[in-house]
N, C-alpha and C positions, 0 to 999 in steps of 0.2 A: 580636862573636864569633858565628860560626854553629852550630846544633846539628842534626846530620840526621836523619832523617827517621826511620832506622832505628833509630837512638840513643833519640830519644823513645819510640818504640814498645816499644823494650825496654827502659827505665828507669821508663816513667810506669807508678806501681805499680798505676793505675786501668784499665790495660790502655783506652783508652778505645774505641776504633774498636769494641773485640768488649761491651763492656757498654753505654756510654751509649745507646744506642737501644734496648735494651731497657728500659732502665731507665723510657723515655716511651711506647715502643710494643708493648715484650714482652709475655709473660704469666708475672708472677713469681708466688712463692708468698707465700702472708700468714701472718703468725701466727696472725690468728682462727679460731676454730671457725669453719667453714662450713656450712651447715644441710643440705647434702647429705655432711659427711662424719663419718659415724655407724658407728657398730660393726656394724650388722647392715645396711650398706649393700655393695654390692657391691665398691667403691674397698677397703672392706679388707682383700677378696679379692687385689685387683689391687696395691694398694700394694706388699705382700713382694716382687712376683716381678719383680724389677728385671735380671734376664739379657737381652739381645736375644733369643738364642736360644729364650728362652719365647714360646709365641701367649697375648695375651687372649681368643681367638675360645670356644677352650673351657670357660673362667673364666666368659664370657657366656652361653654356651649354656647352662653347667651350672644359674647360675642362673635363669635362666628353665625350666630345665626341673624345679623344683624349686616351681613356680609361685608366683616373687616378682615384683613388677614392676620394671621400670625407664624412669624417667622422660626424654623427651625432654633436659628442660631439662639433667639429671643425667648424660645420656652426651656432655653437650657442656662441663658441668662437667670431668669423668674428662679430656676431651680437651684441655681448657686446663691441669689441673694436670699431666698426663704432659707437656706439650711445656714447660713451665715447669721441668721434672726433668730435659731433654734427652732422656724418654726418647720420640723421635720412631715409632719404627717402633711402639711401642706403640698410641702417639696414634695414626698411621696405621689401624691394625687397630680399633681402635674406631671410627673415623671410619667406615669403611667396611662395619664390623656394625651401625653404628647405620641404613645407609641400606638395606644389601643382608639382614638381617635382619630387622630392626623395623620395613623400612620410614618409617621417618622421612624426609619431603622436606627436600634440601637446599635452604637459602637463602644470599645471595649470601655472607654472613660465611661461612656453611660450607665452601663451594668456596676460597673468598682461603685461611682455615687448612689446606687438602687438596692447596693448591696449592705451600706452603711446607715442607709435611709429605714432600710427593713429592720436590721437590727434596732435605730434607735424608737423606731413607730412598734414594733410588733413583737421585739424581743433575737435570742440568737438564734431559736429553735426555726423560727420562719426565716431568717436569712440565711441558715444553712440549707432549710429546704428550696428558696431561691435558687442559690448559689447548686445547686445540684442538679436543677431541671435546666441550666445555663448549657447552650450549643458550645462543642468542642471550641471552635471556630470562634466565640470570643471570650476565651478563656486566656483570657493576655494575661501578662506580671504584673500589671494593677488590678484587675478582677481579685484574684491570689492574694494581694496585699491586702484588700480591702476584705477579706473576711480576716486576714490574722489579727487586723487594726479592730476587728469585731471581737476576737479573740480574747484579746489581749487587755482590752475597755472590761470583759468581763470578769478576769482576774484570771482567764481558764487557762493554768499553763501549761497542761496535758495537753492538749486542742493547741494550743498556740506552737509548741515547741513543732508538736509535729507537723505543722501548717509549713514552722521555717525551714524544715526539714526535707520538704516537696518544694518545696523553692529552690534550696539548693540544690537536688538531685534533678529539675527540669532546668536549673543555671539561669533563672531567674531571678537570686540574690546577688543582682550587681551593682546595688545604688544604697543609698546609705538608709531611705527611706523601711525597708523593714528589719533591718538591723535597729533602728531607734527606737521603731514600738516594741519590738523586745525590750531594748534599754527602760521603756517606760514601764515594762510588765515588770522586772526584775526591782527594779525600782521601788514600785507601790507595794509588792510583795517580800520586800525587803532580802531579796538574793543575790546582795552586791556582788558575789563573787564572780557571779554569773555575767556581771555586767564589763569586768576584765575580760576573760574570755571571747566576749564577743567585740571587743575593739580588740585586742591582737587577733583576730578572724579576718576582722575588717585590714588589717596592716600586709595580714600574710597577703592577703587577694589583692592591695590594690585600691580597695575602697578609703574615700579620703572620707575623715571624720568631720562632719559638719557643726555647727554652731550647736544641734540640738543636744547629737552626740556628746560632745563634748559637758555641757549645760547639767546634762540628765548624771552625768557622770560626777560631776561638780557639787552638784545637789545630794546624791549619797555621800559626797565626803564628806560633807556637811553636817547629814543625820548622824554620822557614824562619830563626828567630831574629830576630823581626820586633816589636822592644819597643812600637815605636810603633802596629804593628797589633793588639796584644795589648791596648796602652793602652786605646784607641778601642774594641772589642768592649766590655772590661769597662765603660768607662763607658756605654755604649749599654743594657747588660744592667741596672746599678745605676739607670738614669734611667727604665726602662722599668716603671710601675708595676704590667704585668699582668705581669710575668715575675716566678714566682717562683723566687730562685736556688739551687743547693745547693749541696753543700761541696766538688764536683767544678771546679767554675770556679774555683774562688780557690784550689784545690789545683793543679792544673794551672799557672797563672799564678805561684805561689809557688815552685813545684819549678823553673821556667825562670829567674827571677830569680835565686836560687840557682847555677845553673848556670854563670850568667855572672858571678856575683861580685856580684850587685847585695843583699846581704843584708839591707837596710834598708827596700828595697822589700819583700822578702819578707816582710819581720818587721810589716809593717803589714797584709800579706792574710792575714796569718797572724793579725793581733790582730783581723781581721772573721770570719774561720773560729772563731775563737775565742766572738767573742759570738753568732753564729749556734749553735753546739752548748750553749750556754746558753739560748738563746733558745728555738728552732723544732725543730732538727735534731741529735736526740741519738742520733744512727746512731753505730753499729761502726765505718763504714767512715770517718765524719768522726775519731773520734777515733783512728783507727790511722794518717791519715793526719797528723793533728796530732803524734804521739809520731816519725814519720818525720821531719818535716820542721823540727821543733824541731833535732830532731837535728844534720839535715846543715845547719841554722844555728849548728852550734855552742854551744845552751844546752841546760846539760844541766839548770839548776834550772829550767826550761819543762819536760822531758821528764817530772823528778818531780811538776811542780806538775800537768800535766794528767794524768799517771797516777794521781793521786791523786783528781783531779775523774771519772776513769772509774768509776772503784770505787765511790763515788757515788752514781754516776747511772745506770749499767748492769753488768748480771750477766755476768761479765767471761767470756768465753769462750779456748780455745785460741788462736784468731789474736791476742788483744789480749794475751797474754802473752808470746807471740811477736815481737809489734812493740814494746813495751816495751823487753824482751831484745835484740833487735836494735837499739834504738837507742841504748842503755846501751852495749853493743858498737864504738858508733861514738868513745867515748872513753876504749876500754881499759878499763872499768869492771868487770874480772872479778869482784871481788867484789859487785858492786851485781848481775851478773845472778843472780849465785848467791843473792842474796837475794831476787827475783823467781821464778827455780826452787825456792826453799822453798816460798813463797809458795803457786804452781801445785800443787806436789806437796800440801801440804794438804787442797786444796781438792776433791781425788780425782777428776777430772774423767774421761773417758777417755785412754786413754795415746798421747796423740799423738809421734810421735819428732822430730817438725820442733820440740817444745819443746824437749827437750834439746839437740836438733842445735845450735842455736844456741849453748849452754853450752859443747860438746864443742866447736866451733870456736873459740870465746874461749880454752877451755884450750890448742887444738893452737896457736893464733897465738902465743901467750905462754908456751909451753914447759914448759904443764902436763902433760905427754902420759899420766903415770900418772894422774891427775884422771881425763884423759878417756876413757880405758880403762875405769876403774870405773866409769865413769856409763854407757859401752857396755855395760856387762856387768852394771850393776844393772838400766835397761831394758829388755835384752831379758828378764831372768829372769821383768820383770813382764808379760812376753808381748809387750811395743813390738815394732814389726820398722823397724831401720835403713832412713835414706833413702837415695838413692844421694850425695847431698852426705854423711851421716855418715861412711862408708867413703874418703868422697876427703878431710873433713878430718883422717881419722885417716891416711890414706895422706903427705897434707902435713907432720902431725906427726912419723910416721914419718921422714921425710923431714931433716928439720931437726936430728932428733936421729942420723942418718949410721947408719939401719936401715934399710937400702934393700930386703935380701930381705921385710921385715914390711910395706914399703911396695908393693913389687910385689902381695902378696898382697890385701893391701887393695885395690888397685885392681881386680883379678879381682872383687872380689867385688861392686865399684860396677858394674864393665862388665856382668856377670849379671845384674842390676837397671837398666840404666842405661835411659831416657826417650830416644825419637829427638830428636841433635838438640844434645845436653847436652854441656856444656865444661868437662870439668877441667882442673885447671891445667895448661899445658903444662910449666914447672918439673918437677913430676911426674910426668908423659907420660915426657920426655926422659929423667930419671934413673931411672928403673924399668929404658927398656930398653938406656941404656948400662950399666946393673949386667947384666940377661942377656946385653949382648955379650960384656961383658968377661970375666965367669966362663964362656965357651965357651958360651951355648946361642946360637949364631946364628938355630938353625931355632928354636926358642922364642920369641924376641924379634922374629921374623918373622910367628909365628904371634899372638902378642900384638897388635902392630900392626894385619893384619890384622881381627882380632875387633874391633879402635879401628874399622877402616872400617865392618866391618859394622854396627854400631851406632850410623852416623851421629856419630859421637861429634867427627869433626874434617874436615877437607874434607882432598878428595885432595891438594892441594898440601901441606899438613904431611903426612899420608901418605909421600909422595915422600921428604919429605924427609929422615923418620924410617929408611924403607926404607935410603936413601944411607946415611945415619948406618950404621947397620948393618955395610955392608957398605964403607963407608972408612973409617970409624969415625973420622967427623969431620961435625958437623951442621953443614949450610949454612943461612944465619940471612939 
């Protein structure tokens, strides 16, 4: 059984291609106190003001004109946890205060981070013109790296090849780090073969394959449905005594055996992911993936027994009650989730709606649709604001129970909020605007439609097709 490419990428709840490499190479944020971030430091000037549209340049100025100092080390601090927050143009603006104010010289780290910063603020065309007006002199093998990592983010694999190409002819590919964004380009662009090639590269020179390597390579077995090349990674990874592994390898390899029916394999990388969160690795993201993946193995006394070891062992946040809930969800469990939404509500946390959403869908599947009204309408009173999935499952429920003008309405009100991009159910698409054909709004349910295109909401062929419906009033399928 094959599983493609795109399939993966929209199912693997690790999103990997956009996290795992940051995960080795990014700049995340830490829980620790950090000894530059203090109350009467400048960052907690700069923290609040999270708009793009705001400058730090006057934030900086002001304090220094206030005669405080600011430390070299400190405004490269500020520049790793802004681009750690996404929030790049920030990062950008101090980068460039710190050099064209303070005068602080840049060094070659500074340029690679200014060089990534321009790509994601400005596009590739200004980072390559960056990267071009750069002095001989600090054109080090991270500078180089950090435009192929620019390269490569953009899909350009002309530009990119020959980036890796000037690396090796200056002998600058000697670490595993731009062998991997290749890996990640080949990857997203689906040239796995490309991706052998370049770990026997790595073997002839010398270079050890890292967790990523390894990962990125694991992940095409995967798309490709490749059990046997999935086999081989992981025992290459488990035999490798400098690789340490985390709970993303044997998630990924657990969720694809699953996939194909192989549930017995899964239930054994799932009983190692299991002693590893015991062990080493007592992340969020291990044990949310464990309460998924018990799941869609079908045990549901696995889903309680590790929800129970969460509670535990870590201070449970919204996503972990979340994944819980949804995976309760996966066995009809309405009253088990309602017993977990107690739970959360207790615990006063902030009012996220993606918690109850999950509720209000269990009730609209199962025909609770007054339930899930009330819990619409007890959340919002506590200021929650509906996501656009809440309004489509209650448009669903509507639906089911043969309230179609309550279901049109509801969907207005997801399409107002809707995310480019987003799919609701067609079931509900379709019966929304055969109910405005049929009670005479033709140019209504034309106008409806349309606002679907605008919002990227469905590709032009159902479009079309919706359109036809309309006006023969008969949907070609």
């Amino acid at each position: 059984m094959k599983l493609s490419l795109y399939a993966l990428r929209n199912q693997n709840p690790i999103h990997f291609h956009r996290t795992i490499i940051n995960r080795f190479y990014g700049t995340t944020s830490t829980t620790k106190q950090h000894k530059f971030q203090k109350r009467d430091w400048v960052f907690a000037r700069i923290a609040p003001l999270g708009s793009p549209d705001l400058s730090m340049v006057p934030v900086l100025d002001q304090w220094v004109k206030e005669g405080k100092q600011v430390a070299e080390t400190e405004l490269k601090w500020i520049i790793k946890r802004l681009n750690s927050y996404k929030r790049y143009k920030h990062a950008l603006e101090v980068s460039h205060w710190m050099t064209d104010r303070r005068y602080f010289p840049l060094q070659p780290a500074d340029v690679a981070t200014r060089v990534n910063l321009m790509y994601k603020v400005k596009g590739l065309e200004e980072a390559e013109k960056y990267f071009n007006n750069i002095s001989q002199i600090l054109r080090r093998p991270e500078v180089y790296t950090a435009l192929l990592n620019c390269y490569t983010n953009e899909k350009s694999v002309e530009k990119a090849e020959a980036m890796m190409q000037q690396l090796r002819d200056m002998g600058f590919a000697k670490g595993a780090l731009c062998y991997n964004y290749m890996m990640n380009l080949y990857y997203k662009t689906g040239t796995w073969e490309k991706m052998d090639d370049l770990m026997n590269e790595m073997e002839q020179k010398g270079i050890n394959c890292d967790e990523f390597t390894l990962t990125i390579r694991l992940t095409a077995y995967a798309a490709a449905g490749d059990s046997e090349g999935m086999d081989k990674i992981v025992a290459m990874m488990e035999s490798d005594k400098h690789l340490i592994l985390h709970s993303d390898t044997y998630s990924i390899v657990a969720e694809f055996y699953l996939k194909v029916g192989q549930v017995e394999k899964a239930l054994e990388l799932l009983s190692k992911l299991d002693s590893m969160i015991l062990t080493r690795e007592k992340s969020y993201r291990a044990f949310n993936s464990l309460l998924k993946l018990y799941a869609e193995a079908g045990k549901k006394e696995e889903v309680h027994r590790v929800w129970d070891l969460y509670k535990q062992k870590m201070r449970i946040l919204n996503k972990g009650y979340i994944s819980v809930m949804s995976s309760l969800t996966k066995f009809g469990d309405t009253e088990g989730v309602e017993k977990i939404f107690e739970e959360w509500e207790s615990e006063a946390l902030s009012y996220d709606f993606r918690v109850p959403d999950v509720l209000i869908r269990s009730y609209c599947r199962n025909g609770l649709l007054g339930k899930a009204k009330a819990l619409m309408d007890k959340g919002m009173s506590k200021g929650g604001i509906p996501w656009v999935t809440t309004w489509c499952h209650l448009a669903n429920g509507y639906i089911h129970e043969d309230l179609v003008p309550e279901a049109v309405e509801a969907l207005k009100k997801a399409i107002s909020i809707c995310p480019p991009n987003y799919k609701p159910s067609k079931e509900t698409l379709v019966t929304c605007v055969e109910y405005l054909e049929k009670h005479g709004n033709v140019d209504n349910a034309e106008d409806f439609v349309r606002s679907l295109e605008t919002e990227h909401i469905f590709s032009p062929v159902f479009r079309d097709k919706l359109l036809r419906f309309i006006k023969e009033e008969k949907l070609q399928t």
